[in-house]
Every structure is written in structure tokens, then in C-alpha cells.
N, CA, C, O and CB atoms as a CASP TS submission, in Angstrom:
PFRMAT TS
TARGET T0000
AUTHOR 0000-0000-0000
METHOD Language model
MODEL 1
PARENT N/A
ATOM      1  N   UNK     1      14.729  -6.718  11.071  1.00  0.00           N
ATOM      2  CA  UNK     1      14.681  -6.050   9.764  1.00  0.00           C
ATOM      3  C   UNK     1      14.127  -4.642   9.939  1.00  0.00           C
ATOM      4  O   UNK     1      13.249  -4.264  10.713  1.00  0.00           O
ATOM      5  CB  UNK     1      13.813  -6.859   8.751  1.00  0.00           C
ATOM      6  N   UNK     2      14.710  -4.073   9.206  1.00  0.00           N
ATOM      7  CA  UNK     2      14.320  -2.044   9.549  1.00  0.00           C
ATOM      8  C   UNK     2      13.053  -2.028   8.016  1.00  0.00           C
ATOM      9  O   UNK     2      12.113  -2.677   7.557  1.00  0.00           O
ATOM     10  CB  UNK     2      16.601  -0.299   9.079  1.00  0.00           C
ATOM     11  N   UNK     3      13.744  -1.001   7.789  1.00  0.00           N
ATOM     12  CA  UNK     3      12.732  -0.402   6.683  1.00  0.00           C
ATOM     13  C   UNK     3      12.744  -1.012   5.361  1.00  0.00           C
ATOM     14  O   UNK     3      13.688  -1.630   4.869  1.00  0.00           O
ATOM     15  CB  UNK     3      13.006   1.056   6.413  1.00  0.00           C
ATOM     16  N   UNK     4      11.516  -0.765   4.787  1.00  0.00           N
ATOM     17  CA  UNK     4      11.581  -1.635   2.907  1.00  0.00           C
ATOM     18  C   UNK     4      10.832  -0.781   2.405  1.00  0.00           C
ATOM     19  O   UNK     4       9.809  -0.269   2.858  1.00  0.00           O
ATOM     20  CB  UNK     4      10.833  -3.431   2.459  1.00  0.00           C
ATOM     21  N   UNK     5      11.538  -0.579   1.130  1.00  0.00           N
ATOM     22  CA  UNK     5      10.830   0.132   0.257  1.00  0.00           C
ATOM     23  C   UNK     5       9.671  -0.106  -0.664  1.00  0.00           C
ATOM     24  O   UNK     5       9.929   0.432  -1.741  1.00  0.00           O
ATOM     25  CB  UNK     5      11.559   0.456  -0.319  1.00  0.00           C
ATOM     26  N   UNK     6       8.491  -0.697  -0.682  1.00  0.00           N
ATOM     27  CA  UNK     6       7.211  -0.517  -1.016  1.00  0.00           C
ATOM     28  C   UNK     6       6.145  -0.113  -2.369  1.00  0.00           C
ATOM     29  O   UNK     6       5.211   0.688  -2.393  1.00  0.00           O
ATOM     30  CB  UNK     6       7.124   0.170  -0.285  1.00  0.00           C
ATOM     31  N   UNK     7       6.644  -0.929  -3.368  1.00  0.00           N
ATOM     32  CA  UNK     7       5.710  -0.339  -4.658  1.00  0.00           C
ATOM     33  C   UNK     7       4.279  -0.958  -4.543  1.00  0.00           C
ATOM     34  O   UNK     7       4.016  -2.060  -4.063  1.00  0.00           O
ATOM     35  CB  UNK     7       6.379  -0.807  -6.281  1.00  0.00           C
ATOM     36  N   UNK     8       3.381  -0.031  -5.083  1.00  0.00           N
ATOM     37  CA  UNK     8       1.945  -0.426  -5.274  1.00  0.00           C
ATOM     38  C   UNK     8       1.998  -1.148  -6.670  1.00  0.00           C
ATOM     39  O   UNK     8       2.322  -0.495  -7.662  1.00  0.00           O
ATOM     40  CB  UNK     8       0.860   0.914  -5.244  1.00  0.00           C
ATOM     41  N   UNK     9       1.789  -2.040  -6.734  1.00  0.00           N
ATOM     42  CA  UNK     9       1.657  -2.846  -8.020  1.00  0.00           C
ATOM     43  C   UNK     9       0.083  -2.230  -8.969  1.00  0.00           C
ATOM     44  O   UNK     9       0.122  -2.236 -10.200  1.00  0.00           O
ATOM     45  CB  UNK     9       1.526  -4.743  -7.450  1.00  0.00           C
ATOM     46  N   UNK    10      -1.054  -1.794  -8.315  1.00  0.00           N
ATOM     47  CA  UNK    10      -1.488  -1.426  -8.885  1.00  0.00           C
ATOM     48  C   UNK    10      -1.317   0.672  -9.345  1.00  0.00           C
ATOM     49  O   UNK    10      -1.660   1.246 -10.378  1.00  0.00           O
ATOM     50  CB  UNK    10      -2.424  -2.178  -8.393  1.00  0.00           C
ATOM     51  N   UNK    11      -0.833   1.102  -8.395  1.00  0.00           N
ATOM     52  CA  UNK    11      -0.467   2.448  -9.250  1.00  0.00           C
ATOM     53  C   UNK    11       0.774   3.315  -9.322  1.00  0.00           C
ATOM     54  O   UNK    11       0.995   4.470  -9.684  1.00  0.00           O
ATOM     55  CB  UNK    11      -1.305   3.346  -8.909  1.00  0.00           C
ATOM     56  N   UNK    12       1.739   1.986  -8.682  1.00  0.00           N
ATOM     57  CA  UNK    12       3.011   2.413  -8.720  1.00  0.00           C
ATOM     58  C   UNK    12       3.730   3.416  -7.756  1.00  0.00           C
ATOM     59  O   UNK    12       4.878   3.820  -7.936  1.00  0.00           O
ATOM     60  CB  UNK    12       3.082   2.844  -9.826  1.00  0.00           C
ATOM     61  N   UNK    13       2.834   3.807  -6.602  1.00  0.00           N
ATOM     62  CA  UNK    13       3.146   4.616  -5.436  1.00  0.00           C
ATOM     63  C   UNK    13       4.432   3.780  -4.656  1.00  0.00           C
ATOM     64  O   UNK    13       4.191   2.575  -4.584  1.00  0.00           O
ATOM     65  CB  UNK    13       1.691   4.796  -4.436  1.00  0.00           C
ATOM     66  N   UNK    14       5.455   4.095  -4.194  1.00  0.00           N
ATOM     67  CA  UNK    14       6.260   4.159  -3.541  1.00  0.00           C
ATOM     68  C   UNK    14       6.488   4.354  -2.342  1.00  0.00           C
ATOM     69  O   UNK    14       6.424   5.552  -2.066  1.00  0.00           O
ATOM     70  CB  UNK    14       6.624   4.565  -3.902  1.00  0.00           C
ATOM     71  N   UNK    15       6.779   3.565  -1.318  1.00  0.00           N
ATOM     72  CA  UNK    15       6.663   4.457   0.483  1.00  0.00           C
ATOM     73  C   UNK    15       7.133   3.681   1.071  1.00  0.00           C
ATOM     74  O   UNK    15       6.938   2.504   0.771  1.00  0.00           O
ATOM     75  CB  UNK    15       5.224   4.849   1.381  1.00  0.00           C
ATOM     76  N   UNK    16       7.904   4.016   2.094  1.00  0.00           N
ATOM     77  CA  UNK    16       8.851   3.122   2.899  1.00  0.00           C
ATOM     78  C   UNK    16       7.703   2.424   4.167  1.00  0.00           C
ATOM     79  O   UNK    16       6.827   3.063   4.749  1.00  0.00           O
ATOM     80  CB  UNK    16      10.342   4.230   3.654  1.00  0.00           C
ATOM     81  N   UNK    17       7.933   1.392   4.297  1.00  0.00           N
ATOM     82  CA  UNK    17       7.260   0.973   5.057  1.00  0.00           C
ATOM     83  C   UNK    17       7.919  -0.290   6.256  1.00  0.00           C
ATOM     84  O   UNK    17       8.946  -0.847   5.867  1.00  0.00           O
ATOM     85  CB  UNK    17       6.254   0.656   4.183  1.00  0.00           C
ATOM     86  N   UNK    18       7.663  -0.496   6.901  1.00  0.00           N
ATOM     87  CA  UNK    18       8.307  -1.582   8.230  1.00  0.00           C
ATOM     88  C   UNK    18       7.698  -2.717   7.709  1.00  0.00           C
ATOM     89  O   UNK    18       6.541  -2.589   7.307  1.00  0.00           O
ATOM     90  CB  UNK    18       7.793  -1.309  10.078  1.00  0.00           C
ATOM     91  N   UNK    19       8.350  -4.026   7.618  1.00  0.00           N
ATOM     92  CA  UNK    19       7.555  -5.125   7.493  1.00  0.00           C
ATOM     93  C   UNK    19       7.009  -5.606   8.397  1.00  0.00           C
ATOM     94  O   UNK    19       7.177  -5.005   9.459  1.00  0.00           O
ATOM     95  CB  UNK    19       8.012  -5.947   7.060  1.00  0.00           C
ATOM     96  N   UNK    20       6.050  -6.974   8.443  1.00  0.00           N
ATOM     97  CA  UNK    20       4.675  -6.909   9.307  1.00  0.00           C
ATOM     98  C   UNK    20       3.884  -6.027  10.140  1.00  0.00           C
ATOM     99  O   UNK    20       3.790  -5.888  11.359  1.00  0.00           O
ATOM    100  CB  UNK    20       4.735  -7.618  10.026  1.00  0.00           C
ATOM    101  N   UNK    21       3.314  -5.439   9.088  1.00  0.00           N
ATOM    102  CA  UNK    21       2.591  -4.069   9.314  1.00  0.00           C
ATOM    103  C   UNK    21       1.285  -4.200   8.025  1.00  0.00           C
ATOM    104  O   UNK    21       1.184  -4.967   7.067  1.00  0.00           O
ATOM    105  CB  UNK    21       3.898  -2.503   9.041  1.00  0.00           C
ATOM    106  N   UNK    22       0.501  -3.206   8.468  1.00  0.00           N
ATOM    107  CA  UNK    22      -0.494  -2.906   7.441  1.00  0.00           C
ATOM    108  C   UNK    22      -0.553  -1.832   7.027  1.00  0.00           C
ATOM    109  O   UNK    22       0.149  -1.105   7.729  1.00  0.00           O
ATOM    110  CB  UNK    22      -1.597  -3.112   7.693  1.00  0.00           C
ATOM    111  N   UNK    23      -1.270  -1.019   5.821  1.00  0.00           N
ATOM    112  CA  UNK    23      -0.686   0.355   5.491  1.00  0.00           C
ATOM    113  C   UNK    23      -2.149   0.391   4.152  1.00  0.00           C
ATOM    114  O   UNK    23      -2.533  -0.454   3.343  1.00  0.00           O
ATOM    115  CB  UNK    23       1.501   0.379   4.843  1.00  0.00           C
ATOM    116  N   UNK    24      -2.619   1.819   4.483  1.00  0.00           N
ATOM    117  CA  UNK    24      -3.260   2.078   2.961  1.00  0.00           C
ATOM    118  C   UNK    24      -2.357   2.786   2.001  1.00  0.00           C
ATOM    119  O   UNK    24      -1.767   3.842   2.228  1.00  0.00           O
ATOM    120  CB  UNK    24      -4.595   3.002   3.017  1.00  0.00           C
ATOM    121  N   UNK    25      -2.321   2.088   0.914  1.00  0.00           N
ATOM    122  CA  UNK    25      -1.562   2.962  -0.089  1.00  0.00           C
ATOM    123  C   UNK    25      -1.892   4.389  -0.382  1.00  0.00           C
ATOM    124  O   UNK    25      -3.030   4.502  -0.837  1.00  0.00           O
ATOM    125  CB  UNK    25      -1.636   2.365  -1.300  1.00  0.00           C
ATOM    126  N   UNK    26      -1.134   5.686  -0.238  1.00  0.00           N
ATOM    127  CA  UNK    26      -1.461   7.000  -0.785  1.00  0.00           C
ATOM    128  C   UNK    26      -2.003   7.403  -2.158  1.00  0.00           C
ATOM    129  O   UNK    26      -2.462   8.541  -2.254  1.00  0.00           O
ATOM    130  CB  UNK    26      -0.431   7.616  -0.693  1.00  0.00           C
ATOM    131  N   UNK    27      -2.004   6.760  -3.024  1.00  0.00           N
ATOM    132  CA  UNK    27      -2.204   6.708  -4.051  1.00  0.00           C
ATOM    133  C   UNK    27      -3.209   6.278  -4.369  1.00  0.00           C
ATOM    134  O   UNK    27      -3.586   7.187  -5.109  1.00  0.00           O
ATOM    135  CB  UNK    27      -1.528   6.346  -4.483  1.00  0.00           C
ATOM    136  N   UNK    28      -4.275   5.280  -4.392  1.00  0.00           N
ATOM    137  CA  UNK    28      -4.885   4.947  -5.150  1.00  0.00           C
ATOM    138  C   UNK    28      -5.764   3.753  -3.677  1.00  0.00           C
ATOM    139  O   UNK    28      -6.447   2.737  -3.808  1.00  0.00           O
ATOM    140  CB  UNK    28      -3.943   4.492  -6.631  1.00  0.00           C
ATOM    141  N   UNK    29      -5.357   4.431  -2.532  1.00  0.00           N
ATOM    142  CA  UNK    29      -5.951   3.946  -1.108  1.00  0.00           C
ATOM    143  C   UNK    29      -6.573   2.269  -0.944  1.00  0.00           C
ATOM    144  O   UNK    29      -7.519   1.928  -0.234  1.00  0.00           O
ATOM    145  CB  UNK    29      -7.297   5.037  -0.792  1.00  0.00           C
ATOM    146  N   UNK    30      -5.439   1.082  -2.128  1.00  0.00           N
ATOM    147  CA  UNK    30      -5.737   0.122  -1.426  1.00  0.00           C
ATOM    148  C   UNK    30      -5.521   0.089  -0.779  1.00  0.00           C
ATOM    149  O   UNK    30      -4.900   1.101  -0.455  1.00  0.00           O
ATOM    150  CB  UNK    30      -5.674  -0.607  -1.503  1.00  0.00           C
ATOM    151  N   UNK    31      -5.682  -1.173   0.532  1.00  0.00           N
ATOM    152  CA  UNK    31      -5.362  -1.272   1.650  1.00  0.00           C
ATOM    153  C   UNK    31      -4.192  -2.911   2.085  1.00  0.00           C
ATOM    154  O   UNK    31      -4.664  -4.043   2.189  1.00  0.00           O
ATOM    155  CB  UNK    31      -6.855  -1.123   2.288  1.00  0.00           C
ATOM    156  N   UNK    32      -3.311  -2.712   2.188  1.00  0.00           N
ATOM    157  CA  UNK    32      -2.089  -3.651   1.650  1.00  0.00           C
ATOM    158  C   UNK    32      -2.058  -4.375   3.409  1.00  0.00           C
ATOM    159  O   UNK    32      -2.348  -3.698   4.396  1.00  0.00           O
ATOM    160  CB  UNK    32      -0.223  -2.531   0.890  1.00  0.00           C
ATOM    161  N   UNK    33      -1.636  -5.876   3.469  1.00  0.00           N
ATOM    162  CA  UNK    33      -0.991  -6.327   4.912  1.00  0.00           C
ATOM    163  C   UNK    33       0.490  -6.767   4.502  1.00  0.00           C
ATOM    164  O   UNK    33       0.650  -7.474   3.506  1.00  0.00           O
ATOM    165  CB  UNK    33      -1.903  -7.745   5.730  1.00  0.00           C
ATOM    166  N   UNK    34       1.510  -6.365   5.235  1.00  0.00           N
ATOM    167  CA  UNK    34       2.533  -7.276   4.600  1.00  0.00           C
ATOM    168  C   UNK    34       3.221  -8.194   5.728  1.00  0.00           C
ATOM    169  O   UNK    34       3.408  -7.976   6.925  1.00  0.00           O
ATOM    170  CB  UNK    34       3.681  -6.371   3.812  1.00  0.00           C
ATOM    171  N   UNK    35       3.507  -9.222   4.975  1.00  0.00           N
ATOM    172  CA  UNK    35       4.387 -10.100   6.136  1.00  0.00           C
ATOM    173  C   UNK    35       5.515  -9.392   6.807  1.00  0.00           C
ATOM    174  O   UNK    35       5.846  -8.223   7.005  1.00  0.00           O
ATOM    175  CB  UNK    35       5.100 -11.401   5.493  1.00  0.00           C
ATOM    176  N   UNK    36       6.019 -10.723   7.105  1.00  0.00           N
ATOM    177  CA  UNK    36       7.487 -10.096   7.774  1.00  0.00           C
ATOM    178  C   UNK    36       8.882 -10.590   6.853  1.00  0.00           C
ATOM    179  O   UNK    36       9.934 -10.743   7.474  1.00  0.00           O
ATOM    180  CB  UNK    36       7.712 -10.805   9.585  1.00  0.00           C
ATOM    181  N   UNK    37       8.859 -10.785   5.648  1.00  0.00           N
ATOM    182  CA  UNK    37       9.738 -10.808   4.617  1.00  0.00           C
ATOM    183  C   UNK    37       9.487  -8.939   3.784  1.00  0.00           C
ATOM    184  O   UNK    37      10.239  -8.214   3.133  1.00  0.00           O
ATOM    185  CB  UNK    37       9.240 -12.409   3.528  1.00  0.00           C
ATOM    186  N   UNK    38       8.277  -8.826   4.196  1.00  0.00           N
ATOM    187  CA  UNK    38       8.109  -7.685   3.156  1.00  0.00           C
ATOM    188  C   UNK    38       7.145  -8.288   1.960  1.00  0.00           C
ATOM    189  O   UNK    38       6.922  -7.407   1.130  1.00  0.00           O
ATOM    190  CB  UNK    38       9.695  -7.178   2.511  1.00  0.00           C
ATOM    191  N   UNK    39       6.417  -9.727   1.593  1.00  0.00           N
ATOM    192  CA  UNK    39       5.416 -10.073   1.112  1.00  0.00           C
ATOM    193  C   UNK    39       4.326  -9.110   1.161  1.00  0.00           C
ATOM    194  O   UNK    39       4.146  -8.272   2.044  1.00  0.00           O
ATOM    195  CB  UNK    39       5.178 -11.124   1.595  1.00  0.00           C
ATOM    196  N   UNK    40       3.447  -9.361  -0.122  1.00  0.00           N
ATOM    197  CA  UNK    40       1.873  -8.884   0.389  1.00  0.00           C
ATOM    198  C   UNK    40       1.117 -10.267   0.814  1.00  0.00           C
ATOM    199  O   UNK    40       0.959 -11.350   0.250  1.00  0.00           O
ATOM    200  CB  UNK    40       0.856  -8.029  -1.030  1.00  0.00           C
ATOM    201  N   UNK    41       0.812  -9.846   1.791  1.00  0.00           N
ATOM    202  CA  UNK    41      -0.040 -10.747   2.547  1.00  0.00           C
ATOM    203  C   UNK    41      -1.851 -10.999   1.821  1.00  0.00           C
ATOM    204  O   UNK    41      -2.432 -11.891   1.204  1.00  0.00           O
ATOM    205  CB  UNK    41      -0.036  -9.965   4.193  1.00  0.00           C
ATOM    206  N   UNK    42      -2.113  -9.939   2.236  1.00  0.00           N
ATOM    207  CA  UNK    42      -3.169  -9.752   1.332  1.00  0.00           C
ATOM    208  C   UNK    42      -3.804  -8.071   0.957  1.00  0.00           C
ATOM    209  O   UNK    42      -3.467  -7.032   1.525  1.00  0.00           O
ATOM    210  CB  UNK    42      -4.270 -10.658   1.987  1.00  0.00           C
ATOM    211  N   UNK    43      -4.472  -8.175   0.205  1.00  0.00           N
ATOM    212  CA  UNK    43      -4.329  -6.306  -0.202  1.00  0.00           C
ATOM    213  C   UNK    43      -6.062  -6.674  -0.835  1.00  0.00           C
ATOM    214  O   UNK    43      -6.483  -7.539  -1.603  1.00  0.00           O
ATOM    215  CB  UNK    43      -2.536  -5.510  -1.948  1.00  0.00           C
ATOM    216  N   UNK    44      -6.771  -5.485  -0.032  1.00  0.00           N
ATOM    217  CA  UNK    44      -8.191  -5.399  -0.157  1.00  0.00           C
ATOM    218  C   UNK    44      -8.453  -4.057  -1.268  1.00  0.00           C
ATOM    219  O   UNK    44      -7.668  -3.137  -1.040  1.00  0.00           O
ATOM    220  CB  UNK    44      -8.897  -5.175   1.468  1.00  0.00           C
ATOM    221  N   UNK    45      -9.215  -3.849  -2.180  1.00  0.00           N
ATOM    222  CA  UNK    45      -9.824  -2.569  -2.889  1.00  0.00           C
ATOM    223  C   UNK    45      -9.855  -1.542  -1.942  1.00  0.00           C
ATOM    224  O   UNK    45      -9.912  -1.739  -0.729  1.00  0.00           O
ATOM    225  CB  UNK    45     -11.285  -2.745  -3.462  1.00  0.00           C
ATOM    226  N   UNK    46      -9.818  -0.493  -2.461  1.00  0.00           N
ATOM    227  CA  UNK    46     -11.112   0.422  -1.321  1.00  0.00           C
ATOM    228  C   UNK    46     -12.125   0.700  -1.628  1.00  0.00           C
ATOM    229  O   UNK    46     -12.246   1.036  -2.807  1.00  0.00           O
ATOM    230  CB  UNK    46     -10.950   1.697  -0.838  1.00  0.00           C
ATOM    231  N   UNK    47     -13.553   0.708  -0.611  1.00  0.00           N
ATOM    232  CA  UNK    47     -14.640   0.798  -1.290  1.00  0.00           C
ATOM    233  C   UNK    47     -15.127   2.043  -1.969  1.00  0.00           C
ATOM    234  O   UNK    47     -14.941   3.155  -1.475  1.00  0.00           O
ATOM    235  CB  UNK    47     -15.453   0.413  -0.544  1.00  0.00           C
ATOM    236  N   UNK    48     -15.909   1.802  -3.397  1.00  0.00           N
ATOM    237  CA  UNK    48     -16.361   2.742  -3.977  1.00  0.00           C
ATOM    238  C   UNK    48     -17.415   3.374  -3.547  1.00  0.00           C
ATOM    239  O   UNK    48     -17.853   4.340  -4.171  1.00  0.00           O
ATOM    240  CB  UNK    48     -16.498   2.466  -4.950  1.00  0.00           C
TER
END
């Protein structure tokens, strides 16, 4: 699988990303894991 396109559910940022990978969002710098379907695996805050 190549590339997937990537919404932040919490601020709606957009970004292509590779599945099973990890990535901080640009936007609003959660910090997202995703499987290898392109799932969120799990997605941490960032600290205040």
C-alpha cells in the first residue's frame, strides 16, 4: 500500500501519510500511530 490521505479528527488538518507509521499532526501537534490499513492506532494529546 503507497500513500493515504490523513484527516485529524480533532482539527481537521489534512496530510498524506504512509500507513504503519507514526506522525505528529501539523496542526494542532497530536501525536497519531496508524496501522497498516490506515487505522488510528492510538493518538496521544500534546503536552501543555
Amino acid at each position: 500500500m503507497g500513500i493515504i490521505t490523513f484527516t485529524c479528527p480533532k482539527c481537521g488538518t489534512t496530510r498524506h501519510i504512509t500507513p504503519n507509521t507514526g506522525f505528529a499532526c501539523t496542526g494542532c501537534k497530536t501525536k497519531y500511530s496508524i496501522g497498516p490499513n490506515g487505522e488510528i492506532r492510538n493518538a496521544r494529546a500534546p503536552k501543555k
